[in-house]
N, CA, C and O atoms as a GROMACS GRO file, in nm:
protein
  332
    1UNK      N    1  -0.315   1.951   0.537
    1UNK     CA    2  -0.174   1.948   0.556
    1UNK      C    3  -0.099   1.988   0.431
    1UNK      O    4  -0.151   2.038   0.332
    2UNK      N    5   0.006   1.964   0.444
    2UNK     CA    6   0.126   2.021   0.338
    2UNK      C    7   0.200   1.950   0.291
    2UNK      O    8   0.288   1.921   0.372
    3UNK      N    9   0.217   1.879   0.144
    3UNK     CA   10   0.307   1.790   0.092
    3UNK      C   11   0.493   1.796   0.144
    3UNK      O   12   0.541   1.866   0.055
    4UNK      N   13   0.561   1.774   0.199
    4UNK     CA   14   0.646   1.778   0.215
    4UNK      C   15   0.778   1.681   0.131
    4UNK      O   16   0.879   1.734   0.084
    5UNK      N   17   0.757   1.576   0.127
    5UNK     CA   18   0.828   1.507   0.053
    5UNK      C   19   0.760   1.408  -0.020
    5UNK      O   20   0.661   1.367   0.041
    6UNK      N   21   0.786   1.332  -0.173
    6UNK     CA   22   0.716   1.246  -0.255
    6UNK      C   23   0.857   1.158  -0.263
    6UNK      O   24   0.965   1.201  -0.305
    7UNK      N   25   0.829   1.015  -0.210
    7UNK     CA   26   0.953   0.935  -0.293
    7UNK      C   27   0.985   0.899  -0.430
    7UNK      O   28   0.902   0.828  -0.487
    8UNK      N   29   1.088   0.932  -0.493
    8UNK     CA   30   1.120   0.929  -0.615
    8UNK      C   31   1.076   0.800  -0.672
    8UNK      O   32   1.009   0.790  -0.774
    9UNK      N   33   1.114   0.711  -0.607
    9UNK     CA   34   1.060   0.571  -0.704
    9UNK      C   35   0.932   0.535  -0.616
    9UNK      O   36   0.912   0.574  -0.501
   10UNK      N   37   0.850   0.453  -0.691
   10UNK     CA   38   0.732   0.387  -0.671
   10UNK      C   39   0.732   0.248  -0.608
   10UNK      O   40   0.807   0.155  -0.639
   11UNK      N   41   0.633   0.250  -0.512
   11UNK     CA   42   0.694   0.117  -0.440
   11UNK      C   43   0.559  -0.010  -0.493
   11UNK      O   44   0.438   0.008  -0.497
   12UNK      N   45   0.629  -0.120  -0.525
   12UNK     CA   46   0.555  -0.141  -0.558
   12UNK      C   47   0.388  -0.256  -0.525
   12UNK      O   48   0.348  -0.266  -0.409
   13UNK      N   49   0.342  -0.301  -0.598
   13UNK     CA   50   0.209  -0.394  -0.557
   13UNK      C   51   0.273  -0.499  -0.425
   13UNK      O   52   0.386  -0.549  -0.430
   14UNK      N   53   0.196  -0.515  -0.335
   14UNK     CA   54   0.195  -0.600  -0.231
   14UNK      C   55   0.101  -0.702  -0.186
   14UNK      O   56   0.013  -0.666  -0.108
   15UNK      N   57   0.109  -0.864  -0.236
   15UNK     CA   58  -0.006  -0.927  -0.214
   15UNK      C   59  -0.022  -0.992  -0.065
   15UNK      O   60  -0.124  -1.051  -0.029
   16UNK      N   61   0.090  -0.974   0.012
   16UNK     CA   62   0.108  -0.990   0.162
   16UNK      C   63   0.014  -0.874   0.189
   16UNK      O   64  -0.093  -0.908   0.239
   17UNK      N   65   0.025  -0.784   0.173
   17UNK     CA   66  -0.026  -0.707   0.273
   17UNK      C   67  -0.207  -0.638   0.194
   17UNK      O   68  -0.300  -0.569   0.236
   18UNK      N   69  -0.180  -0.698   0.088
   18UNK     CA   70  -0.332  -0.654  -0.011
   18UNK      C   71  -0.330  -0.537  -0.079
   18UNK      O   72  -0.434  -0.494  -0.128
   19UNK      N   73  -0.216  -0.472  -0.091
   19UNK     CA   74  -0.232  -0.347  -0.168
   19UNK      C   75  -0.213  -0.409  -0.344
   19UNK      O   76  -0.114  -0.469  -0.389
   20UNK      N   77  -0.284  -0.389  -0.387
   20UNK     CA   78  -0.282  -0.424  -0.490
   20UNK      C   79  -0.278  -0.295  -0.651
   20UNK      O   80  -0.342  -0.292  -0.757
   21UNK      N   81  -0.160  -0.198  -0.587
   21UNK     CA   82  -0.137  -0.075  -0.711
   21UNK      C   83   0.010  -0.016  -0.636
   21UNK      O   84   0.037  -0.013  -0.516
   22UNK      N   85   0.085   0.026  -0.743
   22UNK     CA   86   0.188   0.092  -0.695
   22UNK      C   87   0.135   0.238  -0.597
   22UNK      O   88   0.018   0.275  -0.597
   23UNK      N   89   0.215   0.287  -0.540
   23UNK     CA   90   0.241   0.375  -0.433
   23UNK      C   91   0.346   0.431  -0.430
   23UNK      O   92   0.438   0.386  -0.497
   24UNK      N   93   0.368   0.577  -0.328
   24UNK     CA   94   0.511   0.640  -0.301
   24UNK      C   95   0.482   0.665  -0.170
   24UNK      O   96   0.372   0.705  -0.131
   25UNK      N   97   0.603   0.638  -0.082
   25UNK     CA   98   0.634   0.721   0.046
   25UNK      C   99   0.635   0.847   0.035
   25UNK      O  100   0.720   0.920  -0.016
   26UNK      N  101   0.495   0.881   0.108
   26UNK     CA  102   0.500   1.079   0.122
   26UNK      C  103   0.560   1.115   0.298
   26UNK      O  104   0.553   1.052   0.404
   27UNK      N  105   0.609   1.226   0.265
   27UNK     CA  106   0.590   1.304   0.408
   27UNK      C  107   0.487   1.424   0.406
   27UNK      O  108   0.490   1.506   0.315
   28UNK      N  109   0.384   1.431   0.521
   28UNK     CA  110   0.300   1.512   0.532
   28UNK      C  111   0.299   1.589   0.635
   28UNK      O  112   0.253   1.542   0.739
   29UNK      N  113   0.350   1.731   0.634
   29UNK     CA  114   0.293   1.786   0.780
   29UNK      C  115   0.154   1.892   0.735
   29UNK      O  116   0.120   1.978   0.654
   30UNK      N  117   0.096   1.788   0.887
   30UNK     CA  118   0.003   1.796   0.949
   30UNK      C  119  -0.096   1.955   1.065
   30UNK      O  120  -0.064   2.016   1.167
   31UNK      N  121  -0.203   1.960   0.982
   31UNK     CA  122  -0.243   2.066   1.027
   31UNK      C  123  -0.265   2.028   1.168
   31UNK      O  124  -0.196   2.085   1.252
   32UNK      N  125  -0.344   1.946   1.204
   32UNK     CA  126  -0.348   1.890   1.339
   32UNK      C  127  -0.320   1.710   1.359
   32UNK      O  128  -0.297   1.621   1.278
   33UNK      N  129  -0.334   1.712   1.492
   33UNK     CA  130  -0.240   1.542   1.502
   33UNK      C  131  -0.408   1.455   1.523
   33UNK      O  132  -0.398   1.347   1.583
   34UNK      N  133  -0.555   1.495   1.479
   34UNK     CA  134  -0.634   1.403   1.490
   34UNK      C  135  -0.690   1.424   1.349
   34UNK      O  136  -0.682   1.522   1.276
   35UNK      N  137  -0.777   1.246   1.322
   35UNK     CA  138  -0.864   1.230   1.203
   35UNK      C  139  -0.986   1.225   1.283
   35UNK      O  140  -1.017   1.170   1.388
   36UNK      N  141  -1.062   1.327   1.172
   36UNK     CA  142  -1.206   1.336   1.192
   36UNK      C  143  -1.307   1.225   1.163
   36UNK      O  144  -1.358   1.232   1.051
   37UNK      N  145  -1.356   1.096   1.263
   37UNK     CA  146  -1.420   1.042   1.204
   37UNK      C  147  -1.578   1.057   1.192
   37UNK      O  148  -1.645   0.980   1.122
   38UNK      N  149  -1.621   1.142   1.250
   38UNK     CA  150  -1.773   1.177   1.238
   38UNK      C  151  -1.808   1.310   1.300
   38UNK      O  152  -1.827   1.332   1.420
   39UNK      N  153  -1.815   1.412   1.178
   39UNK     CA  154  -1.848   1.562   1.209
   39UNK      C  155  -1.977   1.595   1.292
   39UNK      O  156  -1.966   1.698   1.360
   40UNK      N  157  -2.081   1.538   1.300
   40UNK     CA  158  -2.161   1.555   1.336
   40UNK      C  159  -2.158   1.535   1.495
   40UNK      O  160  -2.203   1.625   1.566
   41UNK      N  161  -2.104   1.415   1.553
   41UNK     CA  162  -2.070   1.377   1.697
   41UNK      C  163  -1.943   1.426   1.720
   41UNK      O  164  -1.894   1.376   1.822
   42UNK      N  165  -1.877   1.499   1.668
   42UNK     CA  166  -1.742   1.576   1.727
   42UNK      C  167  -1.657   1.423   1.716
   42UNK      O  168  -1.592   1.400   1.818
   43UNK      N  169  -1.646   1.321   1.613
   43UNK     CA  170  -1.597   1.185   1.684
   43UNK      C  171  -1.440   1.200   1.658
   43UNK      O  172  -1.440   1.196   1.535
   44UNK      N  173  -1.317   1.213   1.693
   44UNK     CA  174  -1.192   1.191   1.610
   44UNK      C  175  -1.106   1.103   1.660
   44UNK      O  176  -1.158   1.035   1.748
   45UNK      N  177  -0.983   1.075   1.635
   45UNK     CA  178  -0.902   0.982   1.670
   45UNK      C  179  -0.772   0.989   1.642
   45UNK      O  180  -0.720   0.960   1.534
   46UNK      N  181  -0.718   1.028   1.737
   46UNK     CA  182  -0.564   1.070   1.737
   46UNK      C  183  -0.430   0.994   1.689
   46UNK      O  184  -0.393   0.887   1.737
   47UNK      N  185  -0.372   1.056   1.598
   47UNK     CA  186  -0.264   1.004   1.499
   47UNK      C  187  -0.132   1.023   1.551
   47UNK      O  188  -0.072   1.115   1.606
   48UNK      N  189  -0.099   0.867   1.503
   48UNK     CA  190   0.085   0.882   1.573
   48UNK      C  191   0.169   0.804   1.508
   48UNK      O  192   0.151   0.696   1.451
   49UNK      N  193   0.303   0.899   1.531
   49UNK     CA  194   0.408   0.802   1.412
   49UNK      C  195   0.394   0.713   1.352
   49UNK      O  196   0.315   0.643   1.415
   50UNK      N  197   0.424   0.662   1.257
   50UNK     CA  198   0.449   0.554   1.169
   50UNK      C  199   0.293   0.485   1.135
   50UNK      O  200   0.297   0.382   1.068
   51UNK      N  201   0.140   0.540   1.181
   51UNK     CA  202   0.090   0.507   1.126
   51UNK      C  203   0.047   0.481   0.952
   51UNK      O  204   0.085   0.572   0.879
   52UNK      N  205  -0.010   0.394   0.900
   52UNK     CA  206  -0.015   0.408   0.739
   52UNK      C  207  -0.114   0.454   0.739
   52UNK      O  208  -0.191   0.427   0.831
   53UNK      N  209  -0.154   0.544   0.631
   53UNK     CA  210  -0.262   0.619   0.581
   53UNK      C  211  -0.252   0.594   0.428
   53UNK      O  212  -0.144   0.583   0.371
   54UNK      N  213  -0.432   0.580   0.334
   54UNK     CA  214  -0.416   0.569   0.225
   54UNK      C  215  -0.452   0.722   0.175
   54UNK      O  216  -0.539   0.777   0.243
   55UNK      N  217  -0.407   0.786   0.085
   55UNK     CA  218  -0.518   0.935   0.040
   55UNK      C  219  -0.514   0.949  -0.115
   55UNK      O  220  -0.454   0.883  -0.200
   56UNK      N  221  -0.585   1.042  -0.122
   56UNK     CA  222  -0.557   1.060  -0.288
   56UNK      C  223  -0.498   1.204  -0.300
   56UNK      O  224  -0.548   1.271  -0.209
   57UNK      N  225  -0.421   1.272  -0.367
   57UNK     CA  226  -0.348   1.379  -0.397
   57UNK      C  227  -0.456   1.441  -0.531
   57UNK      O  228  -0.451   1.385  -0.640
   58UNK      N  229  -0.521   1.524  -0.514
   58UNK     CA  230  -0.569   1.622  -0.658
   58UNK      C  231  -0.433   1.685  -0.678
   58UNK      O  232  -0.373   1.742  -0.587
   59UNK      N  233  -0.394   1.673  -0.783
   59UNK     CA  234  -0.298   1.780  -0.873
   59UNK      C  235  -0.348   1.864  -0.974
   59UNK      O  236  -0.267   1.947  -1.016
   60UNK      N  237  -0.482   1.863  -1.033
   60UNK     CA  238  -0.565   1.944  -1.044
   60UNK      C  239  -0.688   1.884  -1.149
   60UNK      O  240  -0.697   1.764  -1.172
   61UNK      N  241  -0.774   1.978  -1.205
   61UNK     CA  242  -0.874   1.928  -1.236
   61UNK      C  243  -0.892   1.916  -1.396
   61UNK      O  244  -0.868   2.010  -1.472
   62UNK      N  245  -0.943   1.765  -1.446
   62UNK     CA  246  -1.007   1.761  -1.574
   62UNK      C  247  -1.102   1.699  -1.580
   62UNK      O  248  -1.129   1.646  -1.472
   63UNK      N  249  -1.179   1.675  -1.669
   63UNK     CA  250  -1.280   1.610  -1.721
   63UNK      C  251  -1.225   1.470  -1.737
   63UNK      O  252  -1.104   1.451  -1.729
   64UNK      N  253  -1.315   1.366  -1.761
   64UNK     CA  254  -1.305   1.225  -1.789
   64UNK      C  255  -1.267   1.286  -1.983
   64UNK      O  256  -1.163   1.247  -2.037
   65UNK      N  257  -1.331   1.346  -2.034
   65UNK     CA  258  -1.302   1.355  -2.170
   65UNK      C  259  -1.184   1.387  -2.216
   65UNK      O  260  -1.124   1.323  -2.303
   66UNK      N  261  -1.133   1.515  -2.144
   66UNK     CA  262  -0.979   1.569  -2.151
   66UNK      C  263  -0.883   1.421  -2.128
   66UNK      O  264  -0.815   1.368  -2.216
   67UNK      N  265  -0.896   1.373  -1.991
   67UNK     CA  266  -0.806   1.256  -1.973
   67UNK      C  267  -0.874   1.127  -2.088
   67UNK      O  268  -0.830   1.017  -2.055
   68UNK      N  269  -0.933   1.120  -2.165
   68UNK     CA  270  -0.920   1.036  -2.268
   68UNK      C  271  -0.855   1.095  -2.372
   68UNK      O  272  -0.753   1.035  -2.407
   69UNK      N  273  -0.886   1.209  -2.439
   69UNK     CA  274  -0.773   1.279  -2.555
   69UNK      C  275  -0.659   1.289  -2.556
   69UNK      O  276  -0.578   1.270  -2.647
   70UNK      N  277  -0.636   1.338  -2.388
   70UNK     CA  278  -0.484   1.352  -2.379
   70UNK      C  279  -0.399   1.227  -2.460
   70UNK      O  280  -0.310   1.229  -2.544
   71UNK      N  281  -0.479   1.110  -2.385
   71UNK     CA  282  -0.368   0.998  -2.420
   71UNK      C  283  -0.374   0.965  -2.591
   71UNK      O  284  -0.317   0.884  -2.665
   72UNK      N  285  -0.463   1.061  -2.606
   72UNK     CA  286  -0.438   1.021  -2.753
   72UNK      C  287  -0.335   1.125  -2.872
   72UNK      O  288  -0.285   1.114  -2.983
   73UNK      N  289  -0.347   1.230  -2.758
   73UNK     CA  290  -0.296   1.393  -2.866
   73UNK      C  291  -0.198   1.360  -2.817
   73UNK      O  292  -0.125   1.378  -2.914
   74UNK      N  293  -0.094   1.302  -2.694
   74UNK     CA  294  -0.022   1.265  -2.678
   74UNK      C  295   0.087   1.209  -2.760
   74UNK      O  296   0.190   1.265  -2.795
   75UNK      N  297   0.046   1.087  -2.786
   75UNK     CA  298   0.052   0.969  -2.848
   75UNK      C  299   0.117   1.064  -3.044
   75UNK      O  300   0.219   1.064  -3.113
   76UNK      N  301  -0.012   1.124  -3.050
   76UNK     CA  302   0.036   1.181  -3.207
   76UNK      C  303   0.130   1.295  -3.191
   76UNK      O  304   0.184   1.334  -3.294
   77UNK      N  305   0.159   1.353  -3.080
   77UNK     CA  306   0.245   1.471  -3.060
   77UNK      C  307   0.396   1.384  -3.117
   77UNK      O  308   0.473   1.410  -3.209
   78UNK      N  309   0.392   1.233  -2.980
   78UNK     CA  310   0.514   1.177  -3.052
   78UNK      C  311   0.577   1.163  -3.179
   78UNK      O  312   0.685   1.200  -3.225
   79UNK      N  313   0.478   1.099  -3.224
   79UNK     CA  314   0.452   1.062  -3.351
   79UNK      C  315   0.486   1.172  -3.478
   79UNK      O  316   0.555   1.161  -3.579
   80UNK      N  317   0.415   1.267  -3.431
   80UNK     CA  318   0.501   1.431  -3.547
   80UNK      C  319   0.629   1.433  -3.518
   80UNK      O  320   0.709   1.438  -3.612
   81UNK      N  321   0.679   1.429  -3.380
   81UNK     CA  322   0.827   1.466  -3.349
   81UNK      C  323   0.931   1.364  -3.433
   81UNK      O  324   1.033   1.408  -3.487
   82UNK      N  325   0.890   1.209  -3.439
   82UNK     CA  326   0.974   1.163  -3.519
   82UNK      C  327   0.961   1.185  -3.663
   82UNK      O  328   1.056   1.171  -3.740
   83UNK      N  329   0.874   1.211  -3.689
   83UNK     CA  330   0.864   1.290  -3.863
   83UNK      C  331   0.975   1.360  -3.867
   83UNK      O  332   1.003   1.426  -3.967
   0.00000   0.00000   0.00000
């Protein structure tokens, strides 16, 4: 599917309901209206309004190493700027 909308603010941890990490309201349209639950048996199960779905979004790719430096070259980028 196709990102359509990201909510600006983050909603946050919920111990009623067990989510336990912030989140955003997305809108997604949808290549088709079923989830595939088992490729092999053709198994799926058809999706409708207002169900919740959890997913993960790739925005693209690094290494575990890159995302440890960053936060550090980061960090000293600041750090020159107030020099």
């Amino acid at each position: 599917g196709e990102v359509i909308s990201i909510s600006d603010d983050a909603i946050p941890p919920d111990q009623e309901s067990g989510r336990a990490y912030f989140s955003f309201e997305t809108t997604i349209d949808l290549e088709r209206q079923t989830f595939v639950l088992d490729n092999e048996n053709d198994l799926e199960i058809g999706l409708q309004n207002g169900m919740a779905i959890n997913s993960n979004i790739n925005v693209g790719k690094r290494t575990v190493l890159e995302l440890f430096f960053n936060r550090f070259t980061g960090k000293f980028r600041s750090l020159t700027n107030v020099n």
